[in-house]
C-alpha positions as CSV (number, residue, x, y, z in Angstrom):
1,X,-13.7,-5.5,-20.6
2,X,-10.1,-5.2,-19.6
3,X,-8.6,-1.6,-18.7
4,X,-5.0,-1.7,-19.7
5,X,-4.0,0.1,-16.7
6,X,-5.2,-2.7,-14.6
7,X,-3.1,-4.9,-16.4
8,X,0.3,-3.4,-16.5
9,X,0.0,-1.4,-12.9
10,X,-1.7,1.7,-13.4
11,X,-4.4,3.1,-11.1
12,X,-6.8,5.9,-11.4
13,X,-4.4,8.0,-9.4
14,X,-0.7,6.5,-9.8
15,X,0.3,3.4,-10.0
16,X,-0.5,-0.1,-8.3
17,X,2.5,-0.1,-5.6
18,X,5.4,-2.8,-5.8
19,X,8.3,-3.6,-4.3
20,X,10.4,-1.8,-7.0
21,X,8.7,0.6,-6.5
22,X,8.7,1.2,-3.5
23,X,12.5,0.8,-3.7
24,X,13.2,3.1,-6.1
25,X,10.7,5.7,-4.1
26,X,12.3,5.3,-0.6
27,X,9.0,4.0,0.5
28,X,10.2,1.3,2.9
29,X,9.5,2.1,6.3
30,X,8.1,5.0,5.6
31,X,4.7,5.9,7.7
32,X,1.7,6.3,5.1
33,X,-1.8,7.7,5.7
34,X,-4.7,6.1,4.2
35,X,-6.7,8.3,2.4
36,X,-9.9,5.8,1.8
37,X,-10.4,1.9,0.3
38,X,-12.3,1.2,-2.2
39,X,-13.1,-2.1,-3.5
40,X,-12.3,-2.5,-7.3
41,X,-12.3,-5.6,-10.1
42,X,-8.8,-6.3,-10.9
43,X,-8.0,-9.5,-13.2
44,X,-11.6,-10.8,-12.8
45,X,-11.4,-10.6,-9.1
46,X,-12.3,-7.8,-5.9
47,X,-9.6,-6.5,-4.9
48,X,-9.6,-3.9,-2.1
49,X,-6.9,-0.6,-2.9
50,X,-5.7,1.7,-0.6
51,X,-5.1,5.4,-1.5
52,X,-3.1,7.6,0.3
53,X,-2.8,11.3,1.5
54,X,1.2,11.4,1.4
55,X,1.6,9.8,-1.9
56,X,-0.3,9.4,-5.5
57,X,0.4,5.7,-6.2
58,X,-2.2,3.1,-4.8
59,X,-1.6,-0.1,-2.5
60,X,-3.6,-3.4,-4.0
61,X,-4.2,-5.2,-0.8
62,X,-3.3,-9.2,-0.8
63,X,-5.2,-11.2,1.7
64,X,-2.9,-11.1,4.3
65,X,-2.2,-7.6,4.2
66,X,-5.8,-6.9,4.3
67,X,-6.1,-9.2,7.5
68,X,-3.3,-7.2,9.1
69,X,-5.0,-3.8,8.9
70,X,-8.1,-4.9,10.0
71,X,-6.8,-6.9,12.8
72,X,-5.9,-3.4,14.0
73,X,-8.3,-1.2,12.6
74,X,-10.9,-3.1,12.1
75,X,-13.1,-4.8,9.4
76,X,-14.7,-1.5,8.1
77,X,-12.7,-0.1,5.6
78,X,-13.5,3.1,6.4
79,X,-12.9,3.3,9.7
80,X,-8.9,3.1,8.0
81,X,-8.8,6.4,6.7
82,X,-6.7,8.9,8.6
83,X,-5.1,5.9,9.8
84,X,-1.5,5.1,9.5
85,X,0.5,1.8,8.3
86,X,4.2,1.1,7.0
87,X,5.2,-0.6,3.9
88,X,7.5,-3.2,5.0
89,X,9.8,-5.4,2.4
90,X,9.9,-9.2,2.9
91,X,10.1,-12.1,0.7
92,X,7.1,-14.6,-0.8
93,X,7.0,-17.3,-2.7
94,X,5.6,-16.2,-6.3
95,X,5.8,-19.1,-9.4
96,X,8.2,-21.1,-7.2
97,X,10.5,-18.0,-6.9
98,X,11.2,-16.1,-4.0
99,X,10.6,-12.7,-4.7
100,X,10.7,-9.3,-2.8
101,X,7.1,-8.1,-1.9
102,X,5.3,-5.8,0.7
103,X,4.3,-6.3,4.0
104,X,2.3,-3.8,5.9
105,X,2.9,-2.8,9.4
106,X,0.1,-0.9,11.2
107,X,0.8,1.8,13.6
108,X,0.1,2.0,17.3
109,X,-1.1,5.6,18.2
110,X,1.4,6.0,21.0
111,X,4.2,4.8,18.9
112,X,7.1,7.2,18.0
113,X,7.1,7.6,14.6
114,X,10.1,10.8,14.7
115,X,12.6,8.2,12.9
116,X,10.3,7.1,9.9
117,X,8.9,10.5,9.2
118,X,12.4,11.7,7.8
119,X,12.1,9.0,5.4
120,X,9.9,10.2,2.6
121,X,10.2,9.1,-1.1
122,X,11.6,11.0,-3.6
123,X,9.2,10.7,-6.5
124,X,6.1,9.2,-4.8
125,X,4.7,12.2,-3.1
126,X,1.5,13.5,-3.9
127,X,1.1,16.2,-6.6
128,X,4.3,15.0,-8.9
């Protein structure tokens, strides 16, 4: 059985993050910590999704993204929570059109992040 939510970009908790939305949020380049991972069916297939402390809406990871955070963090998913990461907007190919998407960026402990935290959304915060 199919959950419309699943379909059209709701989560439990918010909705399935996008580029538009995080556009219309402010949410580029703004320093997110993961709240946990869990690993849910979406469209027939595992998909792992990243909740967040700062925010209600939910990140669906692609493989690539998934490979990035646990390049840094590591392949236990939940050794990522408390950890922090970036939404970064790029471009991918998507039905031969190229189309805005998300990149993550992790975080390096030492790294100064005093420019990005003035940079919150304006609707995406946790608790709207």
């Amino acid at each position: 059985m199919v959950r419309v939510g699943e379909v059209y970009g709701r989560g439990n908790t918010g909705r399935f993050l996008n580029a538009a939305i995080c556009e219309e949020e402010g949410l580029w380049d703004t320093p997110l910590t993961i709240e946990k991972v869990e690993l849910r069916e979406i469209n027939n297939r595992q998909k792992l999704v990243v909740h967040f402390r700062d925010i209600d809406d939910v990140l669906v990871l692609n493989r690539t993204n998934a490979l990035i955070i646990a390049e840094k963090y590591g392949e236990e998913t939940d050794e990522w929570a408390g950890k922090t990461i970036i939404l970064k907007k790029t471009k991918r190919s998507f039905r031969g059109k190229l189309v805005d998407a998300i990149e993550v960026q992790t975080v390096d402990e030492e790294q100064d992040l005093s420019k990005e935290n003035g940079k919150k959304g304006k609707k995406g915060k946790k608790g709207r």
